[in-house]
C-alpha positions in Angstrom: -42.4 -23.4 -1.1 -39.9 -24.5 -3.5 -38.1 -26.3 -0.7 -34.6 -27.9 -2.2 -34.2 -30.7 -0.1 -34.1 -34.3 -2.4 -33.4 -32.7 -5.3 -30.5 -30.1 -5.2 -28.3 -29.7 -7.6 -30.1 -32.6 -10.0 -29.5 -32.9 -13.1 -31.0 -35.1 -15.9 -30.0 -39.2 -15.7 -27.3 -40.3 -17.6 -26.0 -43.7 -17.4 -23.0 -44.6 -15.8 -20.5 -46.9 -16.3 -18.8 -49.8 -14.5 -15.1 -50.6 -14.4 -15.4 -52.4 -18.1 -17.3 -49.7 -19.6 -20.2 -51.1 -19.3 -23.5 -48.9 -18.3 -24.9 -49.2 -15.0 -28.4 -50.0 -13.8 -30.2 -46.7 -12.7 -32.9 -48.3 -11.0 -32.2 -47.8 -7.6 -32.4 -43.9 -7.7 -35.2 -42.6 -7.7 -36.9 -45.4 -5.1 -33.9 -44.0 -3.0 -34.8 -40.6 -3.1 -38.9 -41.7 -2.9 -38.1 -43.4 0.1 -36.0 -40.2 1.9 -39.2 -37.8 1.0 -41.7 -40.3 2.1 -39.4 -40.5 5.3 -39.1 -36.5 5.8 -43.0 -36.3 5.8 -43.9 -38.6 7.7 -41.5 -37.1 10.5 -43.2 -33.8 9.5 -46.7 -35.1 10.3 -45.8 -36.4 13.3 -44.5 -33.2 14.9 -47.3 -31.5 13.3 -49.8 -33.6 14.8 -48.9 -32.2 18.9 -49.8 -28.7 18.1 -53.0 -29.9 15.7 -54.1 -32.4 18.8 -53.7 -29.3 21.2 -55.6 -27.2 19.1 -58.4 -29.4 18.5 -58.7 -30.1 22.5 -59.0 -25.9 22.8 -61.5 -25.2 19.9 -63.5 -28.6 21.6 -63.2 -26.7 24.7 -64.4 -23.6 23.1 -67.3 -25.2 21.4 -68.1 -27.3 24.1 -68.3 -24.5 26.6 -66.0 -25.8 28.8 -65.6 -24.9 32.4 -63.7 -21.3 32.0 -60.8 -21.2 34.0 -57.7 -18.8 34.8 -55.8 -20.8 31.9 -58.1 -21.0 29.1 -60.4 -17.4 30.1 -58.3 -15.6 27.6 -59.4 -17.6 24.6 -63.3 -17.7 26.0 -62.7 -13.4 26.1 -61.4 -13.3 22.8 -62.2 -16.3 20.7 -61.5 -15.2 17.1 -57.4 -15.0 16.8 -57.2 -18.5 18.5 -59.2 -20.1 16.3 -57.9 -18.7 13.1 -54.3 -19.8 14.5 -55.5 -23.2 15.0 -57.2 -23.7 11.9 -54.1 -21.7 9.6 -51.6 -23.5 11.3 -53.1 -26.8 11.4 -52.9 -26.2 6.8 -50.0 -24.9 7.2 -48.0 -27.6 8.9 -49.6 -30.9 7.3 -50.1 -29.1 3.4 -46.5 -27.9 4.0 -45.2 -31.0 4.6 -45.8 -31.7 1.0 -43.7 -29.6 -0.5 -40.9 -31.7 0.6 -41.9 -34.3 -1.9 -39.7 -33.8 -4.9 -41.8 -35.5 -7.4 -44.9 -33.1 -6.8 -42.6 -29.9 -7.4 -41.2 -31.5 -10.6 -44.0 -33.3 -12.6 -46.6 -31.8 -11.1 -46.4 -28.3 -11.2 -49.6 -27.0 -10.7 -50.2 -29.3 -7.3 -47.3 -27.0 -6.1 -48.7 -23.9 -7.2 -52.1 -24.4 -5.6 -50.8 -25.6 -2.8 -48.6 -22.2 -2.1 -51.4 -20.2 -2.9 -53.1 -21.7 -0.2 -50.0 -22.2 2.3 -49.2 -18.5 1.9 -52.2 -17.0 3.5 -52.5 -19.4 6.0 -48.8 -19.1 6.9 -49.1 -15.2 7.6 -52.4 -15.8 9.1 -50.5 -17.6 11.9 -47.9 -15.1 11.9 -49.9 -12.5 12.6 -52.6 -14.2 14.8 -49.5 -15.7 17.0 -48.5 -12.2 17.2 -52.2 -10.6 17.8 -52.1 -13.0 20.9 -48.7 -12.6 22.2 -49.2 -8.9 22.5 -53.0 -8.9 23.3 -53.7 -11.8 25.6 -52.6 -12.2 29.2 -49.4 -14.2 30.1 -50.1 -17.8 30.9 -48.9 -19.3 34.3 -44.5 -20.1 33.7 -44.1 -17.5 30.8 -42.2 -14.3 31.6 -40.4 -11.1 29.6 -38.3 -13.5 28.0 -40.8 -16.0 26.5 -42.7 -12.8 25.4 -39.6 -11.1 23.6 -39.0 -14.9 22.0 -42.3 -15.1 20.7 -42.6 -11.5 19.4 -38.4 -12.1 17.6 -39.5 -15.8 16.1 -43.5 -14.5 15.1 -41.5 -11.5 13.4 -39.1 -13.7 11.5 -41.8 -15.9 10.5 -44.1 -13.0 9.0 -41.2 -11.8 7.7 -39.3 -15.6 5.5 -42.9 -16.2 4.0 -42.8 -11.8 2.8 -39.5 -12.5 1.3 -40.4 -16.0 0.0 -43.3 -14.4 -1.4 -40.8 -11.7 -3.3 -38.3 -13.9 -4.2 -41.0 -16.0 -6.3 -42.3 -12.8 -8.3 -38.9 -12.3 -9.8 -38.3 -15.8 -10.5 -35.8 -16.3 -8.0 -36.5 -20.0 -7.1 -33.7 -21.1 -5.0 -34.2 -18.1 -2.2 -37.6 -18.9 -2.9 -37.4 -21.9 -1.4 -34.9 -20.9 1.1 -37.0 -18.8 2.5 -39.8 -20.6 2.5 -38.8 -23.2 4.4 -37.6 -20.9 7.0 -40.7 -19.9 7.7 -42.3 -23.4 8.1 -39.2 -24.5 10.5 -40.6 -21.4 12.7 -44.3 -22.4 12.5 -43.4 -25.8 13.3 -41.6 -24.8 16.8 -44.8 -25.9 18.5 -44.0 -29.4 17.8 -40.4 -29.2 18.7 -41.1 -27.4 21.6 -43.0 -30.0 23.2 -40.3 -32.4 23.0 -38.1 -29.6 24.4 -40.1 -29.1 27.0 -40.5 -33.2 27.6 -36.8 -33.6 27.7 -36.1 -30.4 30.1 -38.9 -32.0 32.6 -36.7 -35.0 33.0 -33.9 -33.9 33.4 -34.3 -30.4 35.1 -37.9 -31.3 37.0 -40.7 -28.6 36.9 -39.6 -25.8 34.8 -38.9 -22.5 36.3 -40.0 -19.4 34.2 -36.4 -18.8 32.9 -35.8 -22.9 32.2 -38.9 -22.7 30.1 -38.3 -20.0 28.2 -35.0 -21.2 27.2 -36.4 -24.8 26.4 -39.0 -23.4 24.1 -36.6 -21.0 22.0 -34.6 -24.3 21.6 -37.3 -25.6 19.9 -37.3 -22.6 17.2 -33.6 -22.5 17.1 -33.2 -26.6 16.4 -35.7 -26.1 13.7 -33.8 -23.4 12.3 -30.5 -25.1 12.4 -31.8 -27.7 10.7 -33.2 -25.8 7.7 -29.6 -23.4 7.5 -27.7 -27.2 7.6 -30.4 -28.5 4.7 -30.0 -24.7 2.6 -26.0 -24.7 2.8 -25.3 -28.1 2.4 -22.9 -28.5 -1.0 -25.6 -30.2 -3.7 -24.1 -33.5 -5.4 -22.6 -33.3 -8.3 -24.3 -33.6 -11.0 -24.9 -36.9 -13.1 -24.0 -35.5 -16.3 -20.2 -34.2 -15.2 -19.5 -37.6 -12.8 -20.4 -39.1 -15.8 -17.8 -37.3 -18.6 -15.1 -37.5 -15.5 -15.8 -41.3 -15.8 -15.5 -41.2 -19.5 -12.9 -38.9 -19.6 -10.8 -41.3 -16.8 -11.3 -44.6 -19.1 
């Protein structure tokens, strides 16, 4: 994931000048930029951590040998895809996270290399184990035709943003690359987003009906997606090195 958040359209430092010529103090820069990454993940984590919390309750359930129940006997019948969703998507949303950081994609390359050839698998192992379950399990109580056609279109597009990121990297296109790796991530984070979704939708709408929730849940993919496509085609800043020669040019 070569996500370009902090850092697009960087260039290498170059002093600036004040109003009497005079070069600037640079100083402040890079704690700004530390402190908008350290920011991002934190936020990350934290809508990571409802779908991890969820999923450790259902593997303690599983493990535990819980009381089996019309809402959990699916998972007790067929016990292999859930866990490997758990466990892949539990990596994939707190390792992820990390690739936001600028400073471990530019000084420490190799951090970011591992970490993608670990983030990859476990990415399309969500994919397709979301997938495997959508199509194989039975329907939970409040999901309907539409929740099932969401999941199967947003699974699909996930698989599909980690294939192309994947290609994009073996012929050294970075910047789609990235773009489509964090594509991907936005849709294997919806879990998080969706339960605020879901949270605000309770209280103002009451109990969800199955239409209400299957709208309130494909918000939480779409807001996730919107956010990426507003992060991928913002204009970068301009570059140090040309504000810089403007300057000089000006005085």
């Amino acid at each position: 994931m070569n996500a370009n958040v902090s850092d697009k359209g960087q260039a290498p430092d170059m002093p600036q000048r004040n109003e009497a010529g005079q070069p600037t103090s640079q100083k402040t820069k890079a704690p700004t930029k530390a402190g908008s990454a350290k920011w991002l993940v934190a936020a990350l984590l934290v809508l990571s951590a409802i779908p991890i919390i969820a999923g450790a309750f259902r593997l303690t359930q599983l493990a535990g040998g819980a009381v089996i129940t019309r809402a959990n006997a699916r998972f007790f019948a067929s016990p292999l895809p859930v866990v490997l969703h758990i466990f892949s998507v539990s990596v994939y949303a707190i390792l992820g996270a990390f690739q936001f950081v600028p400073s471990l994609r530019r000084r420490r390359h190799s951090w970011h290399r591992v970490a993608g050839r670990l983030l990859i698998p476990c990415g399309l192992t969500a994919a397709l184990s979301g997938l495997w379950m959508t199509q194989f399990y039975p329907w939970p109580a409040g999901d309907g035709a539409i929740l099932y056609g969401l999941r199967l279109l947003f699974g699909s597009a996930m698989l599909l943003s980690i294939l192309l990121g994947v290609a994009a990297i073996r012929r050294r296109d970075f910047a789609q690359h990235g773009n489509w790796m964090m594509r991907g991530y936005a849709i294997g984070l919806g879990a998080g987003t969706q339960a605020l979704t879901l949270a605000v939708g309770a209280v103002i709408l009451g109990p969800p009906s199955e239409l209400s929730r299957a709208l309130l849940m494909g918000a939480g993919w779409v807001i996730n997606l919107a956010v990426v496509e507003w992060i991928i085609r913002t204009p970068p800043a301009p570059p140090a090195r040309k504000a810089a020669a403007v300057v000089v040019h000006l005085h």
